[in-house]
N, C-alpha and C positions, 0 to 999 in steps of 0.2 A: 504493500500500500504506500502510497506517496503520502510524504510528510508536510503538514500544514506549516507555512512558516507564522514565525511572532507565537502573537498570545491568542490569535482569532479561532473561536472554538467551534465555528462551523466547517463542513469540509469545502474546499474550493468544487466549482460547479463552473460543467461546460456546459451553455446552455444554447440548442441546436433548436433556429427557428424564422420565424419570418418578422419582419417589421413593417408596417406601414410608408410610405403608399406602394400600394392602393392599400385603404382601410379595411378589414376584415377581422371575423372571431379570433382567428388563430392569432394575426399580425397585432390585434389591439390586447392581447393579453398576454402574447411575448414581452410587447413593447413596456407592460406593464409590473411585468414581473419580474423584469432588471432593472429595471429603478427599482422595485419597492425592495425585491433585493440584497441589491447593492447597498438602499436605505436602511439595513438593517447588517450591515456592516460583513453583507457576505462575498467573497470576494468572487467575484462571475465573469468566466470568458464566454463573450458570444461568438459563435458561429453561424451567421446569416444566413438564411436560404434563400435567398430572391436577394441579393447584391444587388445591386446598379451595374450594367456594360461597361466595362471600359474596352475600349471608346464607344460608345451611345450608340454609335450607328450600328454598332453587332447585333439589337435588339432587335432590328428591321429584318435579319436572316436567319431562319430558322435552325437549321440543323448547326449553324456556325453557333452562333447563341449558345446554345447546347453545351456547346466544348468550351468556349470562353467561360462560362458559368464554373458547370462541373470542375475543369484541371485545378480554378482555384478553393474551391468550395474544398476537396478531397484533401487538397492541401494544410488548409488552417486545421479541417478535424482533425487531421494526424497530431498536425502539432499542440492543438489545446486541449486530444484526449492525454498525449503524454504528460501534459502539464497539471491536470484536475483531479481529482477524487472520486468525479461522481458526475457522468454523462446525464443530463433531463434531456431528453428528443421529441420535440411535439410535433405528433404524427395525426397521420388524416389517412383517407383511404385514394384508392386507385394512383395514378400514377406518380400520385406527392411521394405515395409510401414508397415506391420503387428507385427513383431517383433521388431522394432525401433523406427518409429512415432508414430504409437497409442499408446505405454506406454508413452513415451512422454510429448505427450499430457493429457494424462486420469491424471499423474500424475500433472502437471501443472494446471491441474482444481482442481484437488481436492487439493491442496496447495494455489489455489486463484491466481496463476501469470499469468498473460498475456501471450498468447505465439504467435507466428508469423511461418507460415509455410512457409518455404523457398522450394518450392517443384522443380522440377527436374527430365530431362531425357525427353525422345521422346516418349515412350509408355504411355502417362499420357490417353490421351483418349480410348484405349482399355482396360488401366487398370480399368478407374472410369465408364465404361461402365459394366464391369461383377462383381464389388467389390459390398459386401456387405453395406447394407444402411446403417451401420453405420458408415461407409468410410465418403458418402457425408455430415449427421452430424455433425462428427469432424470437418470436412473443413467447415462448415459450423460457429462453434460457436465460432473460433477462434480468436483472437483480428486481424489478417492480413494475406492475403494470397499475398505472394513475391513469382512471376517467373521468372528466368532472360532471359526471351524471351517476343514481342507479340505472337510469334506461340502459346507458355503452355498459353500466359494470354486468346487466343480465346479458346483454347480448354476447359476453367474452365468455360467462357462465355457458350459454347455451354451446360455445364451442369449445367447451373443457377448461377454459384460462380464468384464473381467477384475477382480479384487479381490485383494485381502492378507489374509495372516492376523494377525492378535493376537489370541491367547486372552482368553478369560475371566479374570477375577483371583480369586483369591480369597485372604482375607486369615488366614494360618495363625496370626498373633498369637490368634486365636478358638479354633483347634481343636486337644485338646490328647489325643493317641493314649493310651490305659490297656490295659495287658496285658488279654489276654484271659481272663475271664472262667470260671469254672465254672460252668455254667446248669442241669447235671444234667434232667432234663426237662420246664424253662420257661423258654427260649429268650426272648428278645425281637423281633421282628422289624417293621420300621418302612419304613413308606411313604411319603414325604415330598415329594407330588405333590398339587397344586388335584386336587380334586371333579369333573375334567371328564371329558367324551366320549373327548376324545384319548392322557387319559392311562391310559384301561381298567383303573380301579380291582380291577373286579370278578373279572380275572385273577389278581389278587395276591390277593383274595378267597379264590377258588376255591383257589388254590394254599396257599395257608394252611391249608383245610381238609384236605387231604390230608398236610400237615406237622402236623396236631394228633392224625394216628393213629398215627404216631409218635412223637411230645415232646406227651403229654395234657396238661401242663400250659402249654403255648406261648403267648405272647402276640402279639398284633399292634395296633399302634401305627396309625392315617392321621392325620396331619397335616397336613391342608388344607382349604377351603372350597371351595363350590362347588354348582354349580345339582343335583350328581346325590347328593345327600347321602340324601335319603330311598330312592330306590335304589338306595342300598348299604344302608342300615339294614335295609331289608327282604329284601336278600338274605344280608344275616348272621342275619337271622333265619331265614329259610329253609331254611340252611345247620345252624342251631343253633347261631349262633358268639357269641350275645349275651352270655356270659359271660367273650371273651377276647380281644375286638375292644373297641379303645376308638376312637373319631371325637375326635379333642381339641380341635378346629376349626384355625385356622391359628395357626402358634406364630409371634411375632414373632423377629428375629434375635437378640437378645439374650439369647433364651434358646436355640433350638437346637440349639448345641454341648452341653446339659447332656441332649438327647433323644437326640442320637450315641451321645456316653458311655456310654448304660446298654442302648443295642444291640447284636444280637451279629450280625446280618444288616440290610442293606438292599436290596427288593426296589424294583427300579422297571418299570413295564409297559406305558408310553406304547406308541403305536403309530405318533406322531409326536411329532419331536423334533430336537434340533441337538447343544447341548454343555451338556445338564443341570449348573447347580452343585450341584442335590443329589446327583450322586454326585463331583464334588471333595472337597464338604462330608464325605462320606461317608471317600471315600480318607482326606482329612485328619486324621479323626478316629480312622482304624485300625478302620475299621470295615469287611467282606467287604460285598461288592457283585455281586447277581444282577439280569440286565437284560434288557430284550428288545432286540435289535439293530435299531432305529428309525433312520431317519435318517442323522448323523454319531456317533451312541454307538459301531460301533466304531471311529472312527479314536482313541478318548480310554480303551477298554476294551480292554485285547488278551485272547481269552478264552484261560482257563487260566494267566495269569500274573496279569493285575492285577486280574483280575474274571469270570465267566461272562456270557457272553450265550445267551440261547436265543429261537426266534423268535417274531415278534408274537401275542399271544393263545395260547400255548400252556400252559395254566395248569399242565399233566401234565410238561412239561418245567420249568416255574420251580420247582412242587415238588420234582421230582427234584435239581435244581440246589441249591436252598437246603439240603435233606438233606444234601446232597454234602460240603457247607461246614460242616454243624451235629456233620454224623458222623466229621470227619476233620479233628481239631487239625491237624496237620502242613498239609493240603491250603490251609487255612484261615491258616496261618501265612503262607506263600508268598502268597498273595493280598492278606494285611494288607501287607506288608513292600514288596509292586511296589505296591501304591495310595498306600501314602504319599512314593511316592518319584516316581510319576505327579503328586501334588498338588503336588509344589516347581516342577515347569513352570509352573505356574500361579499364584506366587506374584508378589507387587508385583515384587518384586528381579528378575525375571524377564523381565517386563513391561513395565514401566518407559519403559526404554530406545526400545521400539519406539512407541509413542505418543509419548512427545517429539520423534523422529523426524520420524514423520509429521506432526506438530504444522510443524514446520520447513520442511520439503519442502511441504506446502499451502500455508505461506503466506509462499513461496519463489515467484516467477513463474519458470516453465518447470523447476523441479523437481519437480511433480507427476505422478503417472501418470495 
């Protein structure tokens, strides 16, 4: 085992992941948990997975791109698993896991460090269903498997692996709850999900428009990027909804907390999914929360106390739902009052303790699971 230097009682940690931009789950809770960290005096090499191109223009070419990334990416792992105590790798499924975690890992063994899979995202069971046997291996020889859901820890169950929970963090110095609002019949109502397939934008579409025959003047907020932007633009036009739909592309984090604020509903409609931080973000902010029950959303949404769920793709139920919230202060009250008391679970002070933990027991011989 490599020796800690000074008097720092945590063990050194190579922490293998993504950063922002582009803003996402993985990248906003990497980015957060080297600071909080470091903040706590632990000493941490990161290992980037989405670097920037040098030179920028490699970015334009695919298969080159590729190789520029990779030679140096392979690189720093060697050198900051030789240097640390105790690999954390946060993993996702399909091809992230192939090209990021398994070198990762391969390299972390063959270096001798302990490493911990911090794994991640909602398709974890279709993925370890068709992956290759050396997928379950990996997960299998690793000093610890971290989910931050029960939903990922049953799914690891059903395929023999057993894992831990630590949540998500999220950091409540950002998010700052304001009384509710009188919106009188222009409502705000805000989507805070990427542009994609999975997250069935056009639900929360649909569902809008039937809340705008109610609250005429109602507004709806998406805030994110993504390959399906032109098909939604056309189906709000379709809809007629061009005058109260705005696309604002993807908001960086530094501003977010100021798009909570001025909501009075947040709709989410994935159809797959794990432990969204847009709706902690959301709890945090005091803001009601209507959701399709995807994945592990409810083990983090109890409906009718901290939030509604209704199920996938029902756009007639998330209307009725969001109505429910917009037409009843009191119902709406209760809902605000369990989500911000849901989002203290999820705060650093929370959290903390269990990561350093684990930090220990990895790179501790024979106290790992």
């Amino acid at each position: 085992m490599k020796i800690r230097s000074g008097a720092n009682p945590f063990p050194r940690v190579g922490l293998v992941g993504p950063l922002p931009p582009p803003s996402g789950g993985m990248a906003n809770q990497c980015e957060q948990l080297l600071r909080l960290l470091r903040s706590e005096g632990v000493d941490v090499e990161l290992v980037r997975t989405n670097s920037p191109y040098q030179p920028a223009w490699v970015g334009r070419i695919p298969l080159l791109r590729a190789a520029f990334r990779l030679f140096p990416y392979l690189t720093h792992l060697w050198g900051v698993a030789g240097r640390v105590n105790v690999m954390h790798v946060l993993a996702n499924s399909g091809w992230a896991w192939h090209l990021f975690a398994a070198p990762a890992l391969v390299i972390a063994r063959m270096r001798g460090t302990p490493a911990i899979v911090n794994y991640r995202g909602g398709n974890a069971d279709p993925f370890l269903m068709r992956a290759p046997g050396y997928v379950q291996r990996m997960l299998a020889q690793v000093s610890m498997r971290v989910t931050p859901s029960a939903f990922l820890q049953r799914v690891f169950a059903k395929h023999g692996l057993s894992a831990e929970v630590i949540p998500n963090i999220i950091d409540l110095s950002r998010f700052s709850p304001r009384p509710p609002r009188l919106f009188g019949d222009s409502p705000h109502i805000v989507v805070t999900r990427n542009l994609e397939p999975i997250y069935d934008i056009p639900t929360a579409i649909r569902a809008f428009a039937v809340i705008k025959k109610t609250f005429v003047q109602a507004r709806l907020t998406v805030a994110g990027s993504g390959p399906e932007l032109a098909n939604l633009q056309a189906l709000v036009l379709q809809l007629q909804l061009d005058d109260s739909v705005q696309f604002s592309g993807r908001i960086d984090n530094a501003s977010i907390p100021a798009l909570y604020a001025s909501a009075d509903c947040m709709v989410n409609s994935s159809t797959v999914d794990n432990m969204p931080i847009s709706i902690l973000e959301a709890f945090a902010s005091g803001v009601t929360v209507v959701t399709t029950c995807a994945g592990g959303i409810p083990d983090m949404v109890e409906h009718g106390v901290s939030g509604l769920l209704v199920p996938i793709g029902d756009d007639e139920a998330m209307a009725r739902e969001v109505l429910r919230v917009l037409q009843n202060p009191e119902i709406a009250s209760g809902l605000r009052q369990a989500g911000l008391a849901e989002a203290e679970k999820y705060a650093w002070s929370q959290v903390r303790a269990e990561w350093l933990n684990a930090y220990v027991r990895s790179a501790t011989p024979g106290r790992a699971s």
